[in-house]
Kinemage of the C-alpha trace (Angstrom):
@kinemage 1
@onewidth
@group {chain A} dominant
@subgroup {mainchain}
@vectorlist {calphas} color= white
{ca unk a 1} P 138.931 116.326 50.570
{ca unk a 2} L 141.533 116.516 47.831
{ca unk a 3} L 144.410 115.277 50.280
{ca unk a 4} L 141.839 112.473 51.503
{ca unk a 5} L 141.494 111.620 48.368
{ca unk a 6} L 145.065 110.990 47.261
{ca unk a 7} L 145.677 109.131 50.381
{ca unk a 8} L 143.349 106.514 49.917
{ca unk a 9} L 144.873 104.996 47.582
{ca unk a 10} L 147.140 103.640 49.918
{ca unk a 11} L 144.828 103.719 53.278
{ca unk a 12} L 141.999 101.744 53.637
{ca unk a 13} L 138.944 104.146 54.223
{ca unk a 14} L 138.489 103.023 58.101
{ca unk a 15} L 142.341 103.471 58.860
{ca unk a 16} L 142.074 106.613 56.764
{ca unk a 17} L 138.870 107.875 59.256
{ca unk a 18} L 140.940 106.401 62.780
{ca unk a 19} L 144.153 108.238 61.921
{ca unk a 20} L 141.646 111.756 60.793
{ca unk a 21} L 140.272 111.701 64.610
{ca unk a 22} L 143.363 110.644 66.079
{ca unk a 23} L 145.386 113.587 64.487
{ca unk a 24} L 142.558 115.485 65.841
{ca unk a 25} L 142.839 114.742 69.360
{ca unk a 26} L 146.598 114.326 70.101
{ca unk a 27} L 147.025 118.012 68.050
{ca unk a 28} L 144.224 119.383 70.314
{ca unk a 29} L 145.649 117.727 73.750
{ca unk a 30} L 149.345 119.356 71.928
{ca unk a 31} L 147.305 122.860 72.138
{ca unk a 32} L 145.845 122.209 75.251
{ca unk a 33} L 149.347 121.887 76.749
{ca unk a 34} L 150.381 125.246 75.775
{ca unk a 35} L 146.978 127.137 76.306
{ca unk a 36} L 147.086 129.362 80.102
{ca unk a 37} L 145.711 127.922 83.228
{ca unk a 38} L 143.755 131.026 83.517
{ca unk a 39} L 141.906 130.303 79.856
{ca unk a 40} L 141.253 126.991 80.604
{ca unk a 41} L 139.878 128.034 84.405
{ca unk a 42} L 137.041 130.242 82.037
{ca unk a 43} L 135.264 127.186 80.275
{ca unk a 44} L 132.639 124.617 81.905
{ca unk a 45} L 134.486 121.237 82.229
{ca unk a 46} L 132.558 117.852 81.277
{ca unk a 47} L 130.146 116.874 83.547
{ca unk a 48} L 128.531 112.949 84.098
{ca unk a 49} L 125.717 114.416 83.183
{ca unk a 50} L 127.268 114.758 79.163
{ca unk a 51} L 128.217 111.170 78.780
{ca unk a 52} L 125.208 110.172 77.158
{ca unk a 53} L 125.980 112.993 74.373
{ca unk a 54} L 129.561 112.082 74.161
{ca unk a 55} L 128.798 108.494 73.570
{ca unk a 56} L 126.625 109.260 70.924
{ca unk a 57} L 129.181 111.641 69.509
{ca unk a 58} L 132.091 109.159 69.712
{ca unk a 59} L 129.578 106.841 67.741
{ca unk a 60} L 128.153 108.936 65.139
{ca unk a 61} L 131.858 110.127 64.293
{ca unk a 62} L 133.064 106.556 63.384
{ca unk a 63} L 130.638 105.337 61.511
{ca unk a 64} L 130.077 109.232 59.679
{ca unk a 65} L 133.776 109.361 58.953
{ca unk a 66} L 133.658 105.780 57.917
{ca unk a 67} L 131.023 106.059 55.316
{ca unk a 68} L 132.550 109.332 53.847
{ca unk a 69} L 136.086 107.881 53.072
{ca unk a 70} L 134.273 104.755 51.564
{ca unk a 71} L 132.208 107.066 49.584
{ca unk a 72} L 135.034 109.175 48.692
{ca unk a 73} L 137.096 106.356 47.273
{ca unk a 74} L 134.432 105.173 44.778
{ca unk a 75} L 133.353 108.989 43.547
{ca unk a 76} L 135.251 112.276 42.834
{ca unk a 77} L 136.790 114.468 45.002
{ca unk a 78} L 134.663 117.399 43.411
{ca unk a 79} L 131.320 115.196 43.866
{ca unk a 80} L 132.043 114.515 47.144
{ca unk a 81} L 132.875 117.928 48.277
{ca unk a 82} L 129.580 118.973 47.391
{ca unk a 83} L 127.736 116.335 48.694
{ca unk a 84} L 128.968 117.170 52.333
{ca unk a 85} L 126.466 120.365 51.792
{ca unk a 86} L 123.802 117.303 52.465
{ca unk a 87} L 124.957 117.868 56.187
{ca unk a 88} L 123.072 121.007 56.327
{ca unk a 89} L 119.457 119.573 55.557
{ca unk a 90} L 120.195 116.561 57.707
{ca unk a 91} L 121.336 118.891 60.734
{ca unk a 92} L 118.170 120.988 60.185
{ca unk a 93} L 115.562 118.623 59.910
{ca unk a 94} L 116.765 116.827 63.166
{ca unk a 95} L 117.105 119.743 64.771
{ca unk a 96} L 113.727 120.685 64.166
{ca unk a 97} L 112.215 117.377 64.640
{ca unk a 98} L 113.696 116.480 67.473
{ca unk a 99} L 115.429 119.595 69.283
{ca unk a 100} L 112.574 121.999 68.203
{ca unk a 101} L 115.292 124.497 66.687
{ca unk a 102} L 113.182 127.231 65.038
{ca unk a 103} L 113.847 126.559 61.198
{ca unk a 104} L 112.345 129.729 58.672
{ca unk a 105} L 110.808 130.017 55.546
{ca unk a 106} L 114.313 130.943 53.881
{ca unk a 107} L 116.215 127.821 55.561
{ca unk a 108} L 113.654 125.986 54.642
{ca unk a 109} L 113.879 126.927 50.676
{ca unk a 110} L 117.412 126.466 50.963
{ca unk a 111} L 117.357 122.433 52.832
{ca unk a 112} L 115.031 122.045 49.411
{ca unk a 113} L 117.808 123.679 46.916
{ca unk a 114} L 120.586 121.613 48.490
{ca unk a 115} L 118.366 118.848 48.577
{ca unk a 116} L 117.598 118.993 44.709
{ca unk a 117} L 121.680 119.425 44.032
{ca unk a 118} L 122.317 116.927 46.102
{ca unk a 119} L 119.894 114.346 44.125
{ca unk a 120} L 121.166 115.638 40.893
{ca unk a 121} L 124.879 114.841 42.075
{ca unk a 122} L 123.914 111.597 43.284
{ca unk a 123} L 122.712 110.204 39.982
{ca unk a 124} L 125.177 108.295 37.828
{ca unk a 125} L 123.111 107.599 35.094
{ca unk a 126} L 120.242 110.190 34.480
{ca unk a 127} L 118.935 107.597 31.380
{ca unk a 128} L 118.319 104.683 34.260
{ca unk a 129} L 118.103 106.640 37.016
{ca unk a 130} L 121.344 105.093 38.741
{ca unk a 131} L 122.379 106.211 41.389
{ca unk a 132} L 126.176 106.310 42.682
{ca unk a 133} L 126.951 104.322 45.227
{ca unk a 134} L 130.274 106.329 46.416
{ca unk a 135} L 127.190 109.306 46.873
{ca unk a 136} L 124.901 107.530 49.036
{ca unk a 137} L 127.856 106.305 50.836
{ca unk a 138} L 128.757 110.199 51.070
{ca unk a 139} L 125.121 110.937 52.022
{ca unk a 140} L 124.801 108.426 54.506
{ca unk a 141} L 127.544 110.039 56.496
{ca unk a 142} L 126.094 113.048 56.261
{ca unk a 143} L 123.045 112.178 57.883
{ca unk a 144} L 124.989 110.866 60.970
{ca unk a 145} L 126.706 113.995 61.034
{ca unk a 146} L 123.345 115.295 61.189
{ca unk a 147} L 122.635 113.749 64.159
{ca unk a 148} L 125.978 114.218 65.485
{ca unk a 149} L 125.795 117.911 65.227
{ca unk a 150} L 122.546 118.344 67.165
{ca unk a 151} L 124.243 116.185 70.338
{ca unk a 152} L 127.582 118.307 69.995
{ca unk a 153} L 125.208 121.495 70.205
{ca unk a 154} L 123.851 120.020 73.225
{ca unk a 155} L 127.847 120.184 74.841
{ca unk a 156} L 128.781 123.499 73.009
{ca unk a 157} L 128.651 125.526 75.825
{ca unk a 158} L 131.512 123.605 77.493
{ca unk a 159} L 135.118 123.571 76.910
{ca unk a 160} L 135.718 123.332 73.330
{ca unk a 161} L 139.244 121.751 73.215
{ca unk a 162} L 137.736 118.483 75.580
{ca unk a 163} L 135.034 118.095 73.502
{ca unk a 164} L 137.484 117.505 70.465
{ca unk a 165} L 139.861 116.064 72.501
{ca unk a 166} L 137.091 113.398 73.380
{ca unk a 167} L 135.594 113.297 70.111
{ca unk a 168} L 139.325 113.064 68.202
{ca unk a 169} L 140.590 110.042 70.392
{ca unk a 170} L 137.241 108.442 70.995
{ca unk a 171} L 136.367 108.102 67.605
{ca unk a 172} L 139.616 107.234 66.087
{ca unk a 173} L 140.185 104.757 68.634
{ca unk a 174} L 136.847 103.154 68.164
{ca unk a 175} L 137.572 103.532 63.883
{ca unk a 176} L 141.278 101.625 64.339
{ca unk a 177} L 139.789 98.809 66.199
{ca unk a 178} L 137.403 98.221 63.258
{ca unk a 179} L 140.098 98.822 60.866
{ca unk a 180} L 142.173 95.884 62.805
{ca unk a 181} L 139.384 93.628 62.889
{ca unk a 182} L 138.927 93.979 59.595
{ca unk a 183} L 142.414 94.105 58.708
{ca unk a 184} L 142.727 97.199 56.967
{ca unk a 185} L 145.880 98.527 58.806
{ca unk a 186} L 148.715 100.276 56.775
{ca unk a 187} L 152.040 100.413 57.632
{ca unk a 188} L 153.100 103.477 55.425
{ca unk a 189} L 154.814 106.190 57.933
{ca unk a 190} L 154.574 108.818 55.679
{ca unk a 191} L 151.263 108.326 54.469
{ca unk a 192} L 149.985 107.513 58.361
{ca unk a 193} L 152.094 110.646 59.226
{ca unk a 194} L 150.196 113.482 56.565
{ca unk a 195} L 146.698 111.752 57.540
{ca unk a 196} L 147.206 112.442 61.075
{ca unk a 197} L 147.951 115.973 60.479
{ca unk a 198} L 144.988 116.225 57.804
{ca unk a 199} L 143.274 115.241 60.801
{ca unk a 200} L 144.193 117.838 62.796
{ca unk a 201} L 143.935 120.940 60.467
{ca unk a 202} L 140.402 119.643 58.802
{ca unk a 203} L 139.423 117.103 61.974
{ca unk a 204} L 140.869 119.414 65.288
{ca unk a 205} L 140.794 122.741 64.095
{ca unk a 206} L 137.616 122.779 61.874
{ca unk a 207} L 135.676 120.880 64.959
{ca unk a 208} L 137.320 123.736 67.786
{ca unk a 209} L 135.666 125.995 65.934
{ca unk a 210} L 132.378 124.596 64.508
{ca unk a 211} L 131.565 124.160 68.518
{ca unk a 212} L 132.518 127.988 69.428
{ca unk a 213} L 130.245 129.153 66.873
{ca unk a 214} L 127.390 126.608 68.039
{ca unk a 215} L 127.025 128.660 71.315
{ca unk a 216} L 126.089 131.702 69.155
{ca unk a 217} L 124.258 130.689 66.245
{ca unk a 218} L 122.624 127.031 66.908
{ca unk a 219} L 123.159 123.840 65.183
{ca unk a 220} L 121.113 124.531 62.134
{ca unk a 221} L 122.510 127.965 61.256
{ca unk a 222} L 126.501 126.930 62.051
{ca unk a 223} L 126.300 123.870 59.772
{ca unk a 224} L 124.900 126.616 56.683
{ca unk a 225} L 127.739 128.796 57.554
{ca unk a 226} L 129.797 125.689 57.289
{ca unk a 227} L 128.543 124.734 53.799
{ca unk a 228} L 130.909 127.348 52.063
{ca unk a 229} L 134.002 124.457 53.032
{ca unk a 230} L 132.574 121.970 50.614
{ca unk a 231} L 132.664 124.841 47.589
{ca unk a 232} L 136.801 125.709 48.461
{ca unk a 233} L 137.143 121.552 48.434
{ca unk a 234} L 135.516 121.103 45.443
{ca unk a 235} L 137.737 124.202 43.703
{ca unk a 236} L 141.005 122.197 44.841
{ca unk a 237} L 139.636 118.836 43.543
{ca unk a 238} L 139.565 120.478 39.766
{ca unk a 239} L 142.933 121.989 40.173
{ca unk a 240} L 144.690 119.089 41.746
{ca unk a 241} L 143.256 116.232 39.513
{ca unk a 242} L 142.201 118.501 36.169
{ca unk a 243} L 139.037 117.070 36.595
{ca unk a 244} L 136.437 118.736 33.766
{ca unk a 245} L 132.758 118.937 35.481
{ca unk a 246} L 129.748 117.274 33.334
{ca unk a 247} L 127.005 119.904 32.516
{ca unk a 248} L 124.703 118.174 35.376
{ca unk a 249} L 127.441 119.215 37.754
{ca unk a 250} L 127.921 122.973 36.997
{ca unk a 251} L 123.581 122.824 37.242
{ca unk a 252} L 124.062 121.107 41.058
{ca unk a 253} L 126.483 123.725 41.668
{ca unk a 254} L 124.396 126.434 40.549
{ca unk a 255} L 121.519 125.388 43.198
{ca unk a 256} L 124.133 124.500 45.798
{ca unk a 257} L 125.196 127.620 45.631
{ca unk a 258} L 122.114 129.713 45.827
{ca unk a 259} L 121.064 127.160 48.651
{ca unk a 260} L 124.066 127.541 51.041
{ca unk a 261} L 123.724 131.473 50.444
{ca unk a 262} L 120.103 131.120 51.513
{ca unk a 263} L 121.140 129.234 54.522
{ca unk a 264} L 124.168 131.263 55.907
{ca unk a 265} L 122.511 134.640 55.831
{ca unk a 266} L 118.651 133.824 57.349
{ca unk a 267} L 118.042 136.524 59.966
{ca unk a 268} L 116.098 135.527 62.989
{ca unk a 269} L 114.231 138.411 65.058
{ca unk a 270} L 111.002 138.611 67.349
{ca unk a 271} L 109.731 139.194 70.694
{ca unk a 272} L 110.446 136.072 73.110
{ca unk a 273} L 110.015 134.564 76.502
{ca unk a 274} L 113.300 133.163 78.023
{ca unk a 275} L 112.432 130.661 80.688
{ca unk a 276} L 114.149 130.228 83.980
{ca unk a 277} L 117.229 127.877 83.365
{ca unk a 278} L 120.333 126.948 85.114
{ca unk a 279} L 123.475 125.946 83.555
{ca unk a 280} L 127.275 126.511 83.349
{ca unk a 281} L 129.253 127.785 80.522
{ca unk a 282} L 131.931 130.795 79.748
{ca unk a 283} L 130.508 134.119 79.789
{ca unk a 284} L 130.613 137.569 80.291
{ca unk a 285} L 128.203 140.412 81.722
{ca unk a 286} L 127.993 142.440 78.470
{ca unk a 287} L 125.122 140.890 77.426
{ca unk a 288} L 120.963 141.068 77.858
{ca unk a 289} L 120.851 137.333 79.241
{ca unk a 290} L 123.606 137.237 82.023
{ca unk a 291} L 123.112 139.897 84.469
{ca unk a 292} L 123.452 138.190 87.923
{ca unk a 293} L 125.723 139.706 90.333
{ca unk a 294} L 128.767 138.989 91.577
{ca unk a 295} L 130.631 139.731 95.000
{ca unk a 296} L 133.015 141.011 94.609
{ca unk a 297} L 132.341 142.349 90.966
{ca unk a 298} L 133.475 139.978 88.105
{ca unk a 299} L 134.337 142.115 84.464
{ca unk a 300} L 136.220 139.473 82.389
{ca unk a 301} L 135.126 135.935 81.437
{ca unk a 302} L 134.622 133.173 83.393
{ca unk a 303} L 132.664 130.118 84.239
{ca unk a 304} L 130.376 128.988 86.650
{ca unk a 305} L 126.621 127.282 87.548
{ca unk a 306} L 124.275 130.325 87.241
{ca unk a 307} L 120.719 130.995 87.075
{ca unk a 308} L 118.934 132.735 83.768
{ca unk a 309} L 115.528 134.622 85.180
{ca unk a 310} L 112.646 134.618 83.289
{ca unk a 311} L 112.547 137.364 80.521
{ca unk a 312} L 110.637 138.830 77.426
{ca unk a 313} L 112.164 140.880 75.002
{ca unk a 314} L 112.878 141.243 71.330
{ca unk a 315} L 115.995 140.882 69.193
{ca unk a 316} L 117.762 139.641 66.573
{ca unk a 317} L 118.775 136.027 67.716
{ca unk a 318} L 119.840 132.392 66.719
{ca unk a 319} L 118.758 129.544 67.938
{ca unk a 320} L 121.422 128.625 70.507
{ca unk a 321} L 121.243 127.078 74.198
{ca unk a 322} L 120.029 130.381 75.193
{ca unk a 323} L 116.974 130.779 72.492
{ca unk a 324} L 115.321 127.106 72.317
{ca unk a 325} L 112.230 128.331 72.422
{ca unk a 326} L 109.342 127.444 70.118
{ca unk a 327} L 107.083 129.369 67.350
């Protein structure tokens, strides 16, 4: 956030988001390049049957990454930092609402914390109530991440590096055009040059993984885990620009803090029912949900359609692909 920050002072915020996604995607097609036949052989390809996702995806990315680098140039890099927690109540309530991801008592205390630090951030004068605009700008583009996080737990089970391969080029080709259109091209090298690979440490890598830990823990419970990023942003912010936090700051940061703490360590555990199901994705047999047979025997990872029977047991769980099921 820092780095985005200093950049934007010579990158319009919608060139700034293209060249993010695009350093994304041509440093993940780079890895890709280099990775073994053999480890790309274990992961479930893209199907026809995704496109709907990835279009909303590709969507949701622009206009997310958009409204964050707009935000980001009319508030502090501290503020903002923060503010990104917002992603975690956004990606909750969705995925309640609409994916019927099981959301507990202690998520749900901590979507209210974040929610109150969130609102106190947001205000610019507390005498007028006035709001920031940079904030909601911020805010807004959390909420499509939100939404975007809930479709890219609906493709986490599939290669990783194509998904952010998509996502990087898709969305950064979709951001330059409006950047073009609206004439917000820059022709600094260097600057172009350190936003690209911005893009692919905090865009590439950051995304890679966020999707690897969506097959285990869900899309509620990896964005929670993801809320401690916004904290080491917001510690860089004061160091790079000396900035000295108002008193209604340190109190946001206080209930941030307890919030995201709240969020990233909610245990989940009860007896289930695991309906029949059918899918593809990387796996192994060490587990209590993929014992189908092989012939001959299969011991390391690998990939292919297979059927899930129907199943009741207990255990400690998170709501991923393989534990939708309702309360």
């Amino acid at each position: 956030m820092p780095v985005a920050k200093i950049l934007l002072k010579n990158i319009s915020p919608t060139f700034m988001a293209s060249m993010l996604y695009l350093g994304a995607g041509i440093g993940m097609a780079a890895v890709n390049i280099f990775r073994k036949k053999q480890t790309l052989e274990k992961e479930a390809q893209i199907s026809k049957k995704d496109l709907p996702y990835i279009i909303a995806v590709v969507a949701l990315d622009i206009t997310a990454s958009i409204l964050l680098m707009a935000g980001l140039s009319m508030t502090t890099s501290a503020t903002a930092s923060l503010l990104n927690n917002f992603e975690i109540v956004a990606t909750a309530v969705i995925a309640l609402v609409i994916f019927k991801e099981a959301i507990g008592k202690r998520m749900w205390l901590a979507v209210a914390l974040i929610t109150v630090s969130s609102t106190i951030l947001s205000i610019e004068d507390f005498g007028n109530l006035r709001f920031s605009i940079g904030a909601i700008f911020v805010l807004l583009g959390c909420i499509c991440w939100g939404i975007e996080n809930n479709c890219t737990r609906m493709l986490s089970l599939k290669n990783p590096i194509q998904i952010v391969m998509i996502k990087g080029v898709g969305s950064g080709s979709g951001a330059l055009l409006i950047a073009v259109f609206t004439s917000g091209l820059t022709a600094n090298i260097i600057y172009i040059f350190i936003a690209l690979i911005l893009g692919f440490v905090s865009y590439g890598l950051s995304i890679y993984f966020y999707i690897l830990a969506q097959r285990n823990l869900g899309a509620a419970r990896t964005s929670a885990f993801y809320a401690f990023a916004p904290f080491i942003g917001m510690g860089s912010s004061f160091i790079i620009f000396r900035e000295t936090p108002a008193v209604s700051f340190i109190a946001a940061l206080a209930v941030m803090l307890i919030g995201a703490y709240l969020a990233a360590f909610e245990k989940h555990s009860h007896k289930h029912t695991h309906i029949e199901m059918e899918h593809e994705h990387r796996h192994s047999h060490g587990d209590e949900h993929h014992n189908h047979t092989h012939e001959p025997p299969v011991a390391n990872e690998h990939s292919h359609i297979h059927t899930h029977n129907s199943v009741t047991h207990s255990h400690a769980h998170t709501p991923d692909l393989h534990h939708s099921h309702t309360h």
